[in-house]
C-alpha positions, 0 to 999 in steps of 0.5 A, a space after each residue: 799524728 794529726 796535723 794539730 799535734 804536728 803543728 804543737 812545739 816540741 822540746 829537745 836537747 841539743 848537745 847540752 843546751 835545751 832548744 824548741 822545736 816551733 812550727 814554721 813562722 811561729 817561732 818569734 810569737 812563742 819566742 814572746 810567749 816564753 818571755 812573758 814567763 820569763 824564759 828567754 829565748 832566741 830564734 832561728 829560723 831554718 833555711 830548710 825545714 818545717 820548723 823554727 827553731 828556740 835556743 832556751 836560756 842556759 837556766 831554764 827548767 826543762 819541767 817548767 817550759 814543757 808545762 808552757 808549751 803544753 798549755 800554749 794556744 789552749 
């Protein structure tokens, strides 16, 4: 894995509810960019860890956000 593809947010599932996976410090800027797509979204930023972390909306369309973050920063 490059560090480019190390640095692309990823999506997950956690205990039922859809959560992104951005990298560290970044959260809150696609935070802003989901809500420009109108998909809310709140940040957690980690004490430990290489990441921040987006807890999506409990509506959100799992196949609409990938396709987001798939074009994010192209």
């Amino acid at each position: 894995m490059t560090r480019r593809e190390a640095a692309r947010p990823t999506l997950h599932t956690v205990e039922g509810r859809l959560v992104v996976h951005a990298p560290a410090g970044r959260g809150e800027e696609l935070r802003l960019h989901l809500a420009a797509h109108n998909i809310r979204a709140a940040v957690t930023r980690l004490a430990v860890g290489d990441f921040d972390r987006l807890e999506l909306e409990p509506d959100a369309d799992p196949a609409v956000v990938q396709a987001i973050l798939d074009h994010w920063e192209r």
